[in-house]
N, C-alpha and C positions, 0 to 999 in steps of 0.2 A: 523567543527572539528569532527575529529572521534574521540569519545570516549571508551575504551576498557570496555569488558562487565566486570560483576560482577557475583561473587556465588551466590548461591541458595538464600542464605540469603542476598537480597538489601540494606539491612541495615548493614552488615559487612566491616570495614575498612581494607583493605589491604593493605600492605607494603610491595613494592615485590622491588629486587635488581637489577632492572631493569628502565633505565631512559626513560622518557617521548620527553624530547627536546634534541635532538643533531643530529645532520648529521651522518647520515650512508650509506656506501655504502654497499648495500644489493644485494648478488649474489646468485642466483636459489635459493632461500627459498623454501622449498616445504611443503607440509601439511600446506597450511593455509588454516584454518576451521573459521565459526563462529559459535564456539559453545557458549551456554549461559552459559555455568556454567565453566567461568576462570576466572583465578587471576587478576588482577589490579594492574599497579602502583598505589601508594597513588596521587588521585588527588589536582591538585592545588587547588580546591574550597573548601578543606576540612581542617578545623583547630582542632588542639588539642584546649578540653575546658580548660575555664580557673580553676585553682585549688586553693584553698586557703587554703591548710593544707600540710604537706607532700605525695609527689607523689606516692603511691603503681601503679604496673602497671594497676590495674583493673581500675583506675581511667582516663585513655587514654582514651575519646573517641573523635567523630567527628560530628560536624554538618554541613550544606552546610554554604559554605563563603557568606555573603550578599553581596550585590550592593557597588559599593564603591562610595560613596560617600565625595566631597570635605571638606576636613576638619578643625577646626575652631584650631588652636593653643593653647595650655595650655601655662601656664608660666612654667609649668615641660617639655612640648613639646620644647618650644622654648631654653631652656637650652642645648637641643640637635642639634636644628636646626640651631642655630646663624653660624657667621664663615662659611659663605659656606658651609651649611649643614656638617660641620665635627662632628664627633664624640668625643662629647666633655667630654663622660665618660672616655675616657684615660687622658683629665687635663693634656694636653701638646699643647704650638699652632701650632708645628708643625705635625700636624694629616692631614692625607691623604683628600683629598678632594671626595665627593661621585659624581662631574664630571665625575670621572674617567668612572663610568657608562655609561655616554651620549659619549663617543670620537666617536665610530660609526655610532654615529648618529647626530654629527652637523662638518659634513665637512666644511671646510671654503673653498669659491670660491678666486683662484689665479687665476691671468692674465699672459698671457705668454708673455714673455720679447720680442721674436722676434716684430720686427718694421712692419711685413703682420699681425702679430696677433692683434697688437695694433690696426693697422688702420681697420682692421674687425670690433672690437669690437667697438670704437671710430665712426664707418658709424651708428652703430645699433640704432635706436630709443628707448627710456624708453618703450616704449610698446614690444617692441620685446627682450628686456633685460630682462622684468618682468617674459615673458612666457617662457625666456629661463630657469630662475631660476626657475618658479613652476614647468618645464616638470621636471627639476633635484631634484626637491624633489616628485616629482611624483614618479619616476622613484627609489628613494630610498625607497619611503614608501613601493613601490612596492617590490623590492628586500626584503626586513624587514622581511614585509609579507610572504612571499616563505619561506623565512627561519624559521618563527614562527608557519605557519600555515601549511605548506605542510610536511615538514622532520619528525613533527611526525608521519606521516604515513609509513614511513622504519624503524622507531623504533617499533610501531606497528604489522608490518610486521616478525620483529625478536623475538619481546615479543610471538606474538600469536603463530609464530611455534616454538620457543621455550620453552613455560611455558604451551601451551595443551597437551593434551594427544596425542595418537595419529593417526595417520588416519581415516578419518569418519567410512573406513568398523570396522577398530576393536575396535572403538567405538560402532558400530553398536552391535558388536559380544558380545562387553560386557555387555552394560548396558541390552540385551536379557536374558541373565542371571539373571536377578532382583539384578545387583551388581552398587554400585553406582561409579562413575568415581572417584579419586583420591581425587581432591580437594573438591567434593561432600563432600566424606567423612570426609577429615580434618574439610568442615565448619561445620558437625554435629557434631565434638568432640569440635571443642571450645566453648566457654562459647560467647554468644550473642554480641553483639558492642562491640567485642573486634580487637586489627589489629593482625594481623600473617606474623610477620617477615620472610620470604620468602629467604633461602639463593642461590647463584649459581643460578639464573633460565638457564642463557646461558653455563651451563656448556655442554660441549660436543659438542658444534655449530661448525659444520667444522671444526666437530676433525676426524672424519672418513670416510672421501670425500663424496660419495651419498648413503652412510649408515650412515642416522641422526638419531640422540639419543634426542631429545627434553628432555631437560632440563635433560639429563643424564638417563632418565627412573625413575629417582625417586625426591620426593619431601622432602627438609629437612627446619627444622624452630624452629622458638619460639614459641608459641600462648599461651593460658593461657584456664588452665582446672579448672573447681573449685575453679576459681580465686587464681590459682596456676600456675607457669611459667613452661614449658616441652616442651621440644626439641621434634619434629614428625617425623618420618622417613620412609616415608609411597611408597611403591611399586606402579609403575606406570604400570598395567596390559597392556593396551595399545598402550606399546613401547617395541617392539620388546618381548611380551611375560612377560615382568617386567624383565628380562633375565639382567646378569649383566656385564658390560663393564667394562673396566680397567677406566674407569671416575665415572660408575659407585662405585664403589667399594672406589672408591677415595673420591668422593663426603657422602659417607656412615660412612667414618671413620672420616671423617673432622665432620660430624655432632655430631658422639659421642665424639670426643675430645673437643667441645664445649660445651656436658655433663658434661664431668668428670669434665672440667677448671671450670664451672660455678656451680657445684655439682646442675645439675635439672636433673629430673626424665623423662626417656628416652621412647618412646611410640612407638614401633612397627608397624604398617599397612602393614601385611605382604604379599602379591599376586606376589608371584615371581617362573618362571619357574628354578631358579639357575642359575652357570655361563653360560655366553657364550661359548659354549665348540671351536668354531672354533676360539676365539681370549683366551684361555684356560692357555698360558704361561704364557700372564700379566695380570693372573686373581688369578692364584691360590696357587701359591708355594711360593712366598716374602713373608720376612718379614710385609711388609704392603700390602699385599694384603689381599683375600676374608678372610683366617681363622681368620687375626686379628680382625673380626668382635665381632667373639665368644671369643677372649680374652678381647676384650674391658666389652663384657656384663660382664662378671667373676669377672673382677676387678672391676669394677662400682659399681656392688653388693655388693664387700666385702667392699666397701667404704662407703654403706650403702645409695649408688644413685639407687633410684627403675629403675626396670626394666620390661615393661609391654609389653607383645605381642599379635597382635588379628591378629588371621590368618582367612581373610577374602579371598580363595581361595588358589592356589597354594602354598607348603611350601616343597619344595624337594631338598634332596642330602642333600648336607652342610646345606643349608639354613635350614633344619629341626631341628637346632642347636636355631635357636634364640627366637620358644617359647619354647626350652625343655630346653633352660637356663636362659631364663629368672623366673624374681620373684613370676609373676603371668602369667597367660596365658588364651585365649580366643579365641575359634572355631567358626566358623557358621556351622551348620547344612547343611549338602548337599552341600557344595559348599565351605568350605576351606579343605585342605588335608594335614597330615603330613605325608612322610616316607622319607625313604635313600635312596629307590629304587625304583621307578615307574611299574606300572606295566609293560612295555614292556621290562624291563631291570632284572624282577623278571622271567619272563617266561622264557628270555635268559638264566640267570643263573642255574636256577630250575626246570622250565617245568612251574610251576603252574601259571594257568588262573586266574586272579585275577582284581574286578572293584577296579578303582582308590578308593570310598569310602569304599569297604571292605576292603580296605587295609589301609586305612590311613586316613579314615573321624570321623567324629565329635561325633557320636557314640562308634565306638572303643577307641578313646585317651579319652571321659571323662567317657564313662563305663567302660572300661578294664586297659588301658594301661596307666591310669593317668596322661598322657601327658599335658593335658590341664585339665584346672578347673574351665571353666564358657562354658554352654552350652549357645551358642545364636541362634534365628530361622529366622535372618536376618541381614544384614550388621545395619542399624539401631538400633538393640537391640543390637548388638556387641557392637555399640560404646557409646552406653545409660551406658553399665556396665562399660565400659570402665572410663566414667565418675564419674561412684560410686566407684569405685577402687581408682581412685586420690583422690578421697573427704576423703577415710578412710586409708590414707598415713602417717595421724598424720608428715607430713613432713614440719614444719615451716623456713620461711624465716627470717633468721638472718640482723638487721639492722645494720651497722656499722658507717655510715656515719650521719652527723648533714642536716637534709634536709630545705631547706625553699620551700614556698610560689612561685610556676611558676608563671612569668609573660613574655607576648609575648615580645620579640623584641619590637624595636621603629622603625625598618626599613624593609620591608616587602620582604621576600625570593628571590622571582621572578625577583629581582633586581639581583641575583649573576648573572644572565649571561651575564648579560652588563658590570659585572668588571670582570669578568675573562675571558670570550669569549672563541673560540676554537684555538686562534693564541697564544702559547707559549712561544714567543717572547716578546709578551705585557706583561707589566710589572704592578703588580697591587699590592697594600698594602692589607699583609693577615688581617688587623686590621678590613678592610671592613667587610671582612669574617664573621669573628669572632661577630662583629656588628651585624650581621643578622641569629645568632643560638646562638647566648648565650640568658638568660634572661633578661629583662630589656635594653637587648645592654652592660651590665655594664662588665667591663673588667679591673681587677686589675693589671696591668700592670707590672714587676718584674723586675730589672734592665734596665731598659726603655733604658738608656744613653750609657749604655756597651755592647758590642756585637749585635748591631743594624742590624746587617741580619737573626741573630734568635729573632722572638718572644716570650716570655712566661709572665706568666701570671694566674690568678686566675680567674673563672666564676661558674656561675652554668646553667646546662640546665634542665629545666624542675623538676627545684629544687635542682637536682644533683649536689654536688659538682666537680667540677676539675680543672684539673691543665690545660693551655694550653700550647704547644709548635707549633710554626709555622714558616716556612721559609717564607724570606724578600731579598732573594739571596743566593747566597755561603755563603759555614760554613767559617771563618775565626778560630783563634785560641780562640778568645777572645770568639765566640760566642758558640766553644763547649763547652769553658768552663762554661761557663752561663748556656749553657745548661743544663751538667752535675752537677751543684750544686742547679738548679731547679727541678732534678728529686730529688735527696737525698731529700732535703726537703721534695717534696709530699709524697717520700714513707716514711718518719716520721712521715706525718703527716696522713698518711694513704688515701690520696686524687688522685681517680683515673687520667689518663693520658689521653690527647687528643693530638695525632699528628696531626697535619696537613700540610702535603709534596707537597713541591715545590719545589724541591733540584735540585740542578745540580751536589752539590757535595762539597769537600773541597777545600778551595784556593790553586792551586800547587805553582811553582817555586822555586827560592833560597831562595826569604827572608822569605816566607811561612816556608819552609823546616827550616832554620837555625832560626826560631820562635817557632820551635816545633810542628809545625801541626803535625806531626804523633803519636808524643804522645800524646796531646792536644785533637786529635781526637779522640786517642785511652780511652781517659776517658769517651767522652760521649757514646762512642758503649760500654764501658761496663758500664756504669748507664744504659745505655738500656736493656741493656743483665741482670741483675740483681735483675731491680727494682720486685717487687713481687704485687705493685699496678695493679690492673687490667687496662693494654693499648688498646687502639682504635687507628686506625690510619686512615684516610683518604686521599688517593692520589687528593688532588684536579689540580695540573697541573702536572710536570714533576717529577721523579723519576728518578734517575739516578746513575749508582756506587754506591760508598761509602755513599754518601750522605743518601741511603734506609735505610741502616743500622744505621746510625745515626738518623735516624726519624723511628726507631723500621718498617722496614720493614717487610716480613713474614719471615724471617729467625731468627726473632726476639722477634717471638711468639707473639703479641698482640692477648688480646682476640676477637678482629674483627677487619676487616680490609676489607675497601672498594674505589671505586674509582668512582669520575666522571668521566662522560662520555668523556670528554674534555683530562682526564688524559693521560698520556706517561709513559712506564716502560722500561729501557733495560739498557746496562751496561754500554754505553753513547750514545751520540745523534747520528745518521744517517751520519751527515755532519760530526764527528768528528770520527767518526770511517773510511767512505772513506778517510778520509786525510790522516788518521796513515798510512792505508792499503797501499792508494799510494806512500807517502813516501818512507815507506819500501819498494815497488816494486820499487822505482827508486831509489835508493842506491844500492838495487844487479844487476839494469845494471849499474851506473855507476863501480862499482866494475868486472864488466865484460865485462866493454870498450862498452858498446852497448848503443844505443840512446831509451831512452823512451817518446815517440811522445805524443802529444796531445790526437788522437785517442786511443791509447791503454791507459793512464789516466781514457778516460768517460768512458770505456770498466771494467773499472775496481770497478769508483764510483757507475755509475747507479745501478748495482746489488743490490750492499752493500746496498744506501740508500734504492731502494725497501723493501728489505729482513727488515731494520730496521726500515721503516715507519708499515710495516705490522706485523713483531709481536711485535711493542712499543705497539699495540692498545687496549685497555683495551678490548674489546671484543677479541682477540686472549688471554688475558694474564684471563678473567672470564672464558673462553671455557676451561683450563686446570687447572682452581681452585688455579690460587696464590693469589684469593683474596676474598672475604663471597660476591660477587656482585657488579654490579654496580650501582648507587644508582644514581636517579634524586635529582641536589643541591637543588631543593626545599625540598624535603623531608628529609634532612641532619638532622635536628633538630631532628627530632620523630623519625628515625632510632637511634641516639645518645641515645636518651632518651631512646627508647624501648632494646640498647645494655649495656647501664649504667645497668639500672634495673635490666637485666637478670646478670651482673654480680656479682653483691655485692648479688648472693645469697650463694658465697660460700666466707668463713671466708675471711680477708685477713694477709695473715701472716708477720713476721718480714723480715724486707729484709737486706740482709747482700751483702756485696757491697767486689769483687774482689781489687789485690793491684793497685793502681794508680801510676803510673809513675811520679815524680815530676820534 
C-alpha cells in the first residue's frame, strides 16, 4: 500500500479534502514529485482520542489504530447487535439491515435454465464443482482487491500533483533561497498534534488544459494557533510564481467568507508575484474578483475579526494591499518585498534604477515607511511572532451550544463503502450512515412514520450537538414538510444542521402537482434559505435539481460543504436529460413531416450522457470550487467535528423565517 508522505512534523494529523479510496480515472497528471514535506489525507489507522469532558478543538488528536482484534460482546454491545446486526438505537423493527454492506460481496451462484446448461453442470463431479466455486471466489477476492488496493494509487496520483508545490526545478529555486515550501510553513505556524482542515486541494485540476495550477497556487484551511482556530491563507511561490488565476482568486475569497461566517482570525502567508496579467480580465475588474480581497480584509477588521499578514517574499501591485491593510503586519529581512511598482515597471515609468529591496524591503517599510511592524531574519522567526501575535489577541471563543462526553460509533467507518458503493442506482438506508459518524451510533429519530423519504433526527458528533437531515429517496410533499418544521425547530433551539444529500429531487406529476409539491417544496427551500443555525452539508450520493436546494446546496450558503468521492452534481441525471433532449428533437421532425431514425437518436444521447457523466464528477465540480473538498467517507466524522467547532465561533443569531404558503 502506498502510503502518502507527511509534513515536517511526523507527528502532525492532517485533514485534507481529498479521498483516499475511490476510482479515478487519471489523464496526463504531471508534476508528480515525491517530495517529503506534503499533506496527507487523514489516514484510516488514525482515531480521534477518546474525551471525556466537552470537546474544545485543541482536544482532537490521534494515535495509530491497534490490531483489530476479534471481539467479545457486552450486553450494551449486543443491544446493538441483536436483529440482524440493525441499529437498534432508532427503536423501530423495521431498521435497515447492516447486509446491505456485504450485497457485493456474497453473490449467489444460479444455474441456467437452458437444458445443454443443466446436463453440463449435472456431467460435473463434486470435485470439479468445488473448484469451480473456489476459482469464482478466487476470482472475486481477487477483483476486491484491485479495487481496494490498487485505485488508491490514481487518487494518489491527483492528491500528489494537486496538493504539492510545484515542480522539482522551482522547488529547487525556492527552498535555495533559505525559504521554506508552503506547507513547511503552515506546520511551523500550528500549534503541535494538531490536524489542519485543508480546503479545495483539487481546485484548479483541468481547469486550464496543460497549464496546471496545483491546488490553485494557494493553500487555504482551519488549523489552530495558540490553541486558537484561524483560517490560513498562504501563497504557493512554486506555482506559477504564487501569480493569481481566476481559481485562484476564487479559492482566496471562499477562504475569507469562511472568516467572516465563522468570525476566526485570518493569517496571511504572503509570497505572491500578483495577477496573472495574460488571464488579467477574470482576475481583475469584477465584483468578486482580485480587489474584493482588500474589501474583505476592511470589513473583517471593522467587525473586529483580526487580520494578520507575514510577507514572507513577493508582495506587489494590488497584492501590496493585504499587509498595508491588515491589523498587524510582518516582513522577513532580505527576502519579502512590498511595493505597487517593481522595479522594472519604476524604471519604465521614471528612469530610476532601483533593487527590489531598496525599494520595497524589510528595512524601508519597518524603518521609514511604517508599512509593516515586526522585523523577522527568517521565515521561521516570522512565523514564531506570528504565533505571539495570536496569543495576545485577547480573542475568546464564545460557547453556545450544551456539549456532552465524545464517544466512538459502535460500528467502524470503513464499512461506508460497502453501503453506499460507487453505483447510484443502489439503494441504501442513510440511517446506516448516520450509524457510523454520530456518537454512540445514537440517533433520535423525529417523525420517524411521516414523510419516510426524508430522514431527520437529533445526534451529537464528537460532543456537538445536531440536527440531522438525510435523504431515503425523492422529497414527496409530506417529507418537505417534516423537513421544513425540523429545521424551525433547530434554529429555536439554536442546534446546528447536518445535510446529508442523496436527492434526485421532488416527486413530479398530477397528483404530486395537485398535492401541492410546489408549494410544499417551496417551504422547505425557504427554511433552508432562512435558518441562521450554522449548515453543513455533505453530498454523499447524488444531487440533483431542486432537490440541492432543498438539502441547503451552495446556493444556499451552508457554512461547509463537501462531497464524496462516489458523489454526482448536475441539474439531472445524464439518462434524463438525453431523453428530454431527444424527445424534443423528435417532435420538431415530426412537426416537419421528417423521420427521426434510430441513428440520429444515439447521435444525439451519446454527447449529452458524456458531457453529463463528466462534469456530474465531483472532481470537475471541486476543480471549480462549488464545494470546501472532497472528503474520504472515513474521515467524515472529524472533518464534521473539526467544521462544527470552527463554526460555533461566531454568535448564532435569531432566525426569522420568510411567509409560507398554506
Amino acid at each position: 500500500m502506498i502510503e502518502p508522505n507527511i509534513l515536517a512534523h511526523k507527528n502532525r494529523p492532517l485533514v485534507t479534502t481529498v479521498p483516499r479510496h475511490t476510482l479515478v480515472e487519471s489523464k496526463k497528471v504531471k508534476h508528480f514529485h515525491n517530495e517529503v514535506n506534503t499533506p496527507s489525507t487523514m489516514r484510516t489507522n488514525q482515531r480521534v482520542c477518546e474525551r471525556t469532558s466537552s470537546i474544545p478543538l485543541e482536544s482532537i488528536t490521534f494515535e495509530p489504530k491497534p490490531q483489530v482484534e476479534p471481539r467479545i460482546l457486552t450486553n450494551s454491545d449486543n443491544n446493538y447487535r441483536n436483529k440482524q446486526n440493525k441499529v437498534s438505537s432508532f427503536n423501530e423493527s423495521e431498521q435497515p439491515s447492516l447486509a446491505n454492506s456485504k450485497e457485493i460481496l456474497d453473490p449467489k451462484v444460479t444455474r441456467h435454465s437452458s437444458d445443454s446448461s443443466s446436463r453440463w453442470l449435472n456431467n460435473l463431479t463434486q470435485k470439479q464443482l468445488l473448484f469451480l466455486k473456489l476459482t469464482a471466489i478466487f476470482l472475486l477476492i481477487a477483483a476486491v482487491a484491485v479495487l481496494v488496493i490498487f485505485t488508491p494509487i490514481y487518487v494518489l496520483v491527483i492528491r500528489r500533483t494537486m496538493s504539492q508545490c510545484g515542480n522539482a526545478e522551482a522547488r529547487e529555486r525556492h527552498t535555495s533561497k533559505n525559504k521554506l515550501l508552503v506547507r513547511d510553513r503552515i506546520d511551523r505556524l500550528l500549534d503541535p498534534n494538531t490536524p489542519f482542515l485543508e480546503f479545495s486541494q483539487l481546485a484548479g485540476y483541468q481547469l486550464y488544459g496543460d497549464d496546471e495550477v496545483p491546488a490553485a497556487g494557494i493553500v487555504t484551511g482551519i488549523g489552530q494557533i495558540q490553541g486558537r482556530e484561524c483560517v490560513i491563507i498562504a501563497n504557493d511561490a512554486t506555482v506559477k510564481g504564487g501569480s493569481y488565476y481566476p481559481i485562484t482568486v476564487k479559492k482566496q475569497l471562499r477562504a475569507q467568507e469562511i472568516g467572516r461566517e465563522n468570525r476566526l482570525p485570518c493569517i496571511y502567508l504572503v509570497d505572491s508575484g500578483g495577477a496573472n496579467l495574460p488571464r488579467q480580465a477574470d482576475v481583475f475588474p469584477d465584483k468578486e474578483h482580485f480587489g474584493r480581497t482588500f474589501y474583505n480584509e476592511a470589513t473583517m477588521s471593522s467587525m473586529g475579526i483580526p487580520q494578520i499578514a507575514v510577507v514572507l517574499g513577493s508582495c506587489t501591485a494590488g497584492g501590496a494591499y493585504v499587509p498595508a491593510m491588515a491589523d498587524q503586519s510582518i516582513i522577513v529581512r532580505r527576502q519579502g518585498t512590498i511595493f505597487l511598482a517593481g522595479p522594472p515597471l519604476v524604471k519604465a515609468a521614471t528612469g530610476e534604477v532601483v533593487s527590489a529591496e531598496d525599494l520595497g524591503g524589510g528595512d524601508l517599510h519597518c524603518r521609514q515607511s511604517g508599512v509593516t511592524d515586526y522585523y523577522a531574519m527568517d521565515d521561521a522567526h516570522a512565523l514564531h511572532l506570528t504565533r505571539r501575535i495570536v496569543a495576545n489577541l485577547n480573542y475568546a471563543k464564545t460557547q453556545q451550544v450544551v456539549m456532552k462526553p465524545s464517544v466512538d460509533p459502535l460500528y467502524p467507518a470503513d464499512e461506508l463503502y460497502g453501503i453506499v458503493g460507487d453505483n447510484l442506482k443502489r439503494v441504501f438506508d442513510v440511517r446506516e450512515v448516520i450509524a457510523r459518524i454520530v456518537d454512540g451510533s445514537e440517533f433520535d429519530e423525529f417523525k420517524k412514520l411521516y414523510g419516510e423519504t426524508l430522514v431527520t433526527g437529533f445526534a451529537h458528533i464528537h460532543g456537538y450537538p445536531v440536527g440531522i437531515l438525510g435523504n431515503n429517496g425523492v422529497l414527496f410533499s409530506e417529507s418537505a414538510l417534516k423537513g421544513a418544521h425540523f429545521i424551525q425547530l433547530c434554529s429555536q433551539l439554536k442546534i446546528p444542521l447536518l445535510f446529508l444529500q442523496n436527492i434526485t429531487g421532488f416527486m413530479v406529476g398530477r397528483d404530486a402537482e395537485a398535492g401541492g409539491i410546489a408549494k410544499n417544496g417551496a417551504k422547505l427551500v425557504n427554511a433552508v434559505a432562512c435558518a441562521q443555525v450554522p449548515k453543513i452539508t455533505v453530498i454523499i450520493g447524488g444531487s440533483y435539481g431542486a432537490g440541492n436546494y432543498g438539502m441547503a446546496g451552495r446556493s444556499y450558503s451552508p457554512r461547509f460543504l463537501y462531497m464524496w468521492p462516489n458523489a454526482r452534481i448536475s441539474v439531472m441525471g445524464g439518462e434524463q436529460a438525453a431523453q428530454v433532449l431527444t424527445q424534443i428533437t423528435s417532435e420538431q421532425r415530426k412537426r416537419q413531416g421528417k423521420q427521426f431514425t434510430a441513428e440520429e437518436e444515439q447521435a444525439i444521447r451519446e454527447p449529452i450522457l458524456r458531457k453529463y457523466d463528466f462534469e456530474g464528477s465531483p472532481y470537475f465540480s471541486s476543480a471549480r470550487l462549488w464545494d470546501d473538498g472532497v472528503i474520504d467517507p472515513v474521515d467524515t466524522r472529524l472533518v464534521l467535528a473539526l467544521s462544527l467547532s470552527a463554526s460555533l465561533n461566531a454568535p448564532i443569531p435569531e432566525t426569522r423565517f420568510g411567509v409560507f404558503r398554506m
